[in-house]
VEXDREN-2710 file (C-alpha; in Angstrom, 1 decimal):
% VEXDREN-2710
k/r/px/py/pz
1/UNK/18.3/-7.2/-32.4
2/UNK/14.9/-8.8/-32.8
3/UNK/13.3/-10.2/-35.8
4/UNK/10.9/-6.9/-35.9
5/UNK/14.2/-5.0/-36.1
6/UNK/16.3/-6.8/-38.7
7/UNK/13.6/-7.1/-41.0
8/UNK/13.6/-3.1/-40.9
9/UNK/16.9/-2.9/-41.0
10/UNK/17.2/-4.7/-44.4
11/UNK/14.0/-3.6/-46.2
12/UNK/15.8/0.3/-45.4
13/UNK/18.6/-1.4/-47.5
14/UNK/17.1/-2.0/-50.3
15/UNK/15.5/1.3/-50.2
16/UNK/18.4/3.1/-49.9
17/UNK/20.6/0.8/-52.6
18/UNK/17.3/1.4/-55.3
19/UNK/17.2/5.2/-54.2
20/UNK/21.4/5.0/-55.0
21/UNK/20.7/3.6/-58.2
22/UNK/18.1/5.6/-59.2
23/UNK/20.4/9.2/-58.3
24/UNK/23.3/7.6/-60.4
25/UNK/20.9/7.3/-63.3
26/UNK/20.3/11.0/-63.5
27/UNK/23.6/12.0/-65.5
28/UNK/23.7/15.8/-64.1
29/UNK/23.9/15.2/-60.0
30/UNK/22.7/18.6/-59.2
31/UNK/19.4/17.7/-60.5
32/UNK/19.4/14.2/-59.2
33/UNK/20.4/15.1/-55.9
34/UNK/17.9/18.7/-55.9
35/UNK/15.1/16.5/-56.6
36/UNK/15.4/13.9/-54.0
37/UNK/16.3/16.3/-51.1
38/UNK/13.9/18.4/-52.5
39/UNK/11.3/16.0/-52.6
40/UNK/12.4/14.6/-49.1
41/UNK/12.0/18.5/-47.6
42/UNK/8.4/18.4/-49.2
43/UNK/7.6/15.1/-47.3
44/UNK/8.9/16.3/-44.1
45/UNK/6.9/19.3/-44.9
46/UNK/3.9/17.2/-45.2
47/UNK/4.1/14.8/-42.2
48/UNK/4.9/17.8/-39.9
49/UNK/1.5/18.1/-38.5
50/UNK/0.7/14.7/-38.2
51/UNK/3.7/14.0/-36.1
52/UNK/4.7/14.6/-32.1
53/UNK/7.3/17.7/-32.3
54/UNK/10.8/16.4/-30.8
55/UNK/12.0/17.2/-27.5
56/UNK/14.0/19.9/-26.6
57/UNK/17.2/17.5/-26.3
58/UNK/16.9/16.5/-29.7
59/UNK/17.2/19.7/-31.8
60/UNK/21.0/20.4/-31.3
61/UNK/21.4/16.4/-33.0
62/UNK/18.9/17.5/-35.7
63/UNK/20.7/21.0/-36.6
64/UNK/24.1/18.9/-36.3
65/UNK/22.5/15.8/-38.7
66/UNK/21.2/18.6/-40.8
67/UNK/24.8/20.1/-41.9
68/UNK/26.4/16.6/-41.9
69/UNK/23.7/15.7/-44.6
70/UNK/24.5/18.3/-46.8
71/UNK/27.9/17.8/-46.8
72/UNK/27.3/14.1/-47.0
73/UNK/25.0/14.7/-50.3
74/UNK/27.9/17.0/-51.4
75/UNK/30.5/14.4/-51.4
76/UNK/28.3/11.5/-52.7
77/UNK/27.3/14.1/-55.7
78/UNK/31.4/14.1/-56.1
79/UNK/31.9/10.2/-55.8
80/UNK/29.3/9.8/-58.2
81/UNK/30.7/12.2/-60.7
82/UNK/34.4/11.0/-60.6
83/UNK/34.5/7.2/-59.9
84/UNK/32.3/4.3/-61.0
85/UNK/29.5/3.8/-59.1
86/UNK/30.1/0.3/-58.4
87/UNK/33.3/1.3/-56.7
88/UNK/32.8/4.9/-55.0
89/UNK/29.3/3.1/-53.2
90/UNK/30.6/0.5/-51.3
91/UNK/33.7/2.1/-50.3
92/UNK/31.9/4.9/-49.0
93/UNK/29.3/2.3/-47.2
94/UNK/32.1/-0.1/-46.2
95/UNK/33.9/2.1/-44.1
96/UNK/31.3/3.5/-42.1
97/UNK/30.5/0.7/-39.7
98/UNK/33.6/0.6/-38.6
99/UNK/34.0/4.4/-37.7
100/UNK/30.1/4.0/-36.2
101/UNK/31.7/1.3/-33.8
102/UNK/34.7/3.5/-32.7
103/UNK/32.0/6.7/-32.1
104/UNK/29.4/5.0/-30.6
105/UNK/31.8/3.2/-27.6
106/UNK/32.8/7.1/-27.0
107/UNK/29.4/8.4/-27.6
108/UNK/26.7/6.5/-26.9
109/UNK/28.6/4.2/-24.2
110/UNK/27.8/1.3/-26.9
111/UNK/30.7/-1.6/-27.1
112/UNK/30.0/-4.9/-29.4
113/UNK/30.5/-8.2/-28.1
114/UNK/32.9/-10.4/-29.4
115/UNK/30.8/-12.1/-31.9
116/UNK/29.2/-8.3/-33.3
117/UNK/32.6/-6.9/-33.2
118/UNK/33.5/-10.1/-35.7
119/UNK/30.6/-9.3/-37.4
120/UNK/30.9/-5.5/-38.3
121/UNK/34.8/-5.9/-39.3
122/UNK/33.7/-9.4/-42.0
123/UNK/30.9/-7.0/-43.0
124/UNK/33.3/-4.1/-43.6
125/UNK/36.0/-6.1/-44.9
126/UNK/33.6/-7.4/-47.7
127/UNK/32.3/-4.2/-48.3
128/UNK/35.5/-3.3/-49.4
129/UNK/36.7/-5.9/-51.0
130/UNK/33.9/-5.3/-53.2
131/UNK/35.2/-1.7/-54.4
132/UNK/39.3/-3.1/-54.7
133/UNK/37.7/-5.6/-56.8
134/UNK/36.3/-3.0/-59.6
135/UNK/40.0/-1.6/-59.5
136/UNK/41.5/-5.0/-60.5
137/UNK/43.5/-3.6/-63.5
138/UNK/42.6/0.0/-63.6
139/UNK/45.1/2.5/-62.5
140/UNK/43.1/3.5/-58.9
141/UNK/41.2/7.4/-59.0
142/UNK/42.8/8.7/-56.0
143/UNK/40.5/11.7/-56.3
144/UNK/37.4/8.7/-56.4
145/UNK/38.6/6.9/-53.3
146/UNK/39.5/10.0/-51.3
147/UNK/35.5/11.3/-52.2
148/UNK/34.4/7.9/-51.4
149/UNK/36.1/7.8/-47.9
150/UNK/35.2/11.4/-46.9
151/UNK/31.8/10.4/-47.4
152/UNK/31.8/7.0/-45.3
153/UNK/33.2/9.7/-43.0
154/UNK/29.9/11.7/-43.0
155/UNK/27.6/8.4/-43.0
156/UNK/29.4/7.5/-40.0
157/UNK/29.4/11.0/-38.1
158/UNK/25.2/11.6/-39.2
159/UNK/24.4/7.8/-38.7
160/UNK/25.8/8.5/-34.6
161/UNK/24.5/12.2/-34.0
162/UNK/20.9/10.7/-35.8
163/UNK/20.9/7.6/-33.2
164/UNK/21.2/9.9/-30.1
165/UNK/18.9/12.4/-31.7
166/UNK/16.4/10.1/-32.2
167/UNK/16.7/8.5/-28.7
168/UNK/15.9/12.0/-27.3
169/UNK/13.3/13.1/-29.6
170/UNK/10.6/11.1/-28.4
171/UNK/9.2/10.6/-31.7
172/UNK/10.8/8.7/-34.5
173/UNK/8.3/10.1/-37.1
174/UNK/8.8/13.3/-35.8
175/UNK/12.7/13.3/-35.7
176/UNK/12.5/11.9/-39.3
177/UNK/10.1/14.9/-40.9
178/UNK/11.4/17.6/-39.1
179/UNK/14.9/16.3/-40.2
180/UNK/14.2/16.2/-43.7
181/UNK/11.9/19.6/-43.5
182/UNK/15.2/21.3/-42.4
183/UNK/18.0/19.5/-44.7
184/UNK/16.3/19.6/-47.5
185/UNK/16.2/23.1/-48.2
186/UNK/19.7/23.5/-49.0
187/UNK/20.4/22.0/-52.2
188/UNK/17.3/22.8/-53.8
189/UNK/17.9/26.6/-52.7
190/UNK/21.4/26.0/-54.5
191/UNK/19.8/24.9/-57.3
192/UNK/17.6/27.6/-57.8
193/UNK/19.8/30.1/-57.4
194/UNK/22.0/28.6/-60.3
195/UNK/19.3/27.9/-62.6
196/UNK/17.2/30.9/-62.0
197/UNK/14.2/30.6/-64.5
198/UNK/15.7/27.4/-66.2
199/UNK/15.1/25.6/-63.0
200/UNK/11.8/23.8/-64.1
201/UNK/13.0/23.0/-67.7
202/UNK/16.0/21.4/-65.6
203/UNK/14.5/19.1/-63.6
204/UNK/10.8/18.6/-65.6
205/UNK/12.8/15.5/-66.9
206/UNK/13.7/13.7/-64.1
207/UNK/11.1/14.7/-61.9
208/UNK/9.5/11.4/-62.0
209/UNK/12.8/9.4/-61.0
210/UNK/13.8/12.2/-58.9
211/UNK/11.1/12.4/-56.7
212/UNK/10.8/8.4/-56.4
213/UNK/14.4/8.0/-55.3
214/UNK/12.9/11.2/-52.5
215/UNK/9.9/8.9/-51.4
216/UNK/12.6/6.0/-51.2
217/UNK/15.5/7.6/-49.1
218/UNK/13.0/9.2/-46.9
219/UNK/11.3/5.6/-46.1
220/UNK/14.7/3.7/-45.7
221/UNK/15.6/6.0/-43.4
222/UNK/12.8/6.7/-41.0
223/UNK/13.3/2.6/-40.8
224/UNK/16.9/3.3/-39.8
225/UNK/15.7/5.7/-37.3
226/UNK/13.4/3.6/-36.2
227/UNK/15.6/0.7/-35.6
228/UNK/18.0/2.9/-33.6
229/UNK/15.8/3.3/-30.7
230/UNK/15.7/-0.5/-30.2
231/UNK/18.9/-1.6/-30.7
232/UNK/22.6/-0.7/-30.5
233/UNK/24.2/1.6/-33.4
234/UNK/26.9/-0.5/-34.7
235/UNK/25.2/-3.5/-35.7
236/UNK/22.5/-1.1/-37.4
237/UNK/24.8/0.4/-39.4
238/UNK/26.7/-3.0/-40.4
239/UNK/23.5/-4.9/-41.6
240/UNK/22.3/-1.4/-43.5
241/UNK/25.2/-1.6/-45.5
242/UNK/24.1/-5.2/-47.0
243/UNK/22.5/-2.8/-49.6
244/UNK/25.3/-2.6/-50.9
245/UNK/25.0/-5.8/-52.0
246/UNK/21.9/-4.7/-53.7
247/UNK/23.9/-2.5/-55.5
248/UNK/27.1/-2.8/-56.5
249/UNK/27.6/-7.4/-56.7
250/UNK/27.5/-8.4/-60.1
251/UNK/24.3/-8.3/-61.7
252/UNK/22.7/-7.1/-59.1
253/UNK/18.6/-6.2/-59.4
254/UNK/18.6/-2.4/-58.0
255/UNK/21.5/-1.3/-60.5
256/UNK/20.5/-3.1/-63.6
257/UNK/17.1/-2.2/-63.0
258/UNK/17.5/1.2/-63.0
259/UNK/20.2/0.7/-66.4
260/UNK/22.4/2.8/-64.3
261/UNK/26.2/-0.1/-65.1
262/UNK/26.5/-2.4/-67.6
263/UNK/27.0/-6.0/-66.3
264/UNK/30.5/-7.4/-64.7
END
């Protein structure tokens, strides 16, 4: 990867760790998670017309994104609601990469070196060592971990079909806005449905955090995107999930910032 590349790479992970933090801090899901894939639909909305309109090749990768998305968001709006957030994140980013590396050999044709290879599996490892550490003497949430590992499962299925998708599109910005123009119709639609009339009292609170955390997710991953059609999946995915680091080490600034965990 060049310099131009890793630098994208790792300003979309802080994004997406301070766009984490700031879902968490909304204590109903349903209206954290409305508002941001809301807000990204609205965005995508928006940047439609100013954008190239993918290729033909790309659309059955953008439907296919599109459903894993939702169920992704559906599975991180159950982490969230029954395990820690300092443990349910980075098992859920941890085990990704490594599932990116086995699809993208079959998929994409991509195989890591020696030395990447060495690098994903230390950067999974540690990923994951960060969530068995927040169990040390707590009886584990088998419920948590299974949520947490179904959705690395997604991450790792959406991160693949995206990186061919956007390969074909022709148009990063394009991919990304038409991407979150189609996903982000779903919850929201939910949403409404279940509120009815309530539905602005609902989320008139939170619309402030809610529809930052949409402007973040939607920038960290148009850099992801972008990133994909210069350099091989894998290593992408690996160095993405340093956010977690951003999120979940310690005192860390994204969390704590956004008062989401108390400290240790």
């Amino acid at each position: 990867m060049t310099p131009l590349v890793v630098t994208a790479v790792l300003l979309a992970a802080v994004t997406h760790a301070s766009w984490n933090a700031l879902a968490h801090r909304i204590p109903d899901k349903l209206v954290g998670f409305a508002l941001i894939s809301g807000g990204g639909m609205l965005l995508g909305l928006a940047a439609v017309p100013f954008t190239a309109f993918p290729a033909a090749g790309a659309w059955p990768y953008l439907i296919a994104s599109a459903v894993i998305h939702i169920a992704y968001y559906a599975l991180l709006m159950t982490s969230f609601r029954l395990g820690d957030f300092g443990q349910a994140y980075p098992l859920a980013r941890g085990t990704a990469p490594l599932v990116v590396t086995l699809l993208a050999a079959v998929f994409a044709h991509e195989v890591p070196d020696r030395w990447a290879a060495t690098g994903i599996a230390v950067s999974c490892a540690g990923l994951t060592g960060v969530a068995l550490w927040g169990l040390r003497g707590h009886r584990p949430n088998w419920a948590a971990i299974g949520a947490a590992l179904a959705t690395g499962l997604t991450i790792a299925a959406y991160t693949v079909v995206d990186g061919l998708g956007v390969r074909a599109s022709g148009s990063s910005l394009g991919y990304i806005a038409w991407l979150m123009a189609v996903q982000g119709t779903v919850i929201p639609a939910y949403a409404l449905y279940r509120w009815r009339r309530e539905t602005a009292t609902v989320l008139r609170p939170f619309a402030a955090v809610g529809l930052l955390g949409a402007a973040l997710s939607v920038a960290a991953y148009a850099l992801v995107l972008w990133a994909q059609t210069r350099a091989e999946l894998a290593p992408i995915a690996a160095l993405r999930e340093s956010s977690v680091k951003s999120c979940s080490c310690g005192n860390n600034f994204a969390v704590q910032g956004a008062g989401v965990l108390n400290p240790g």
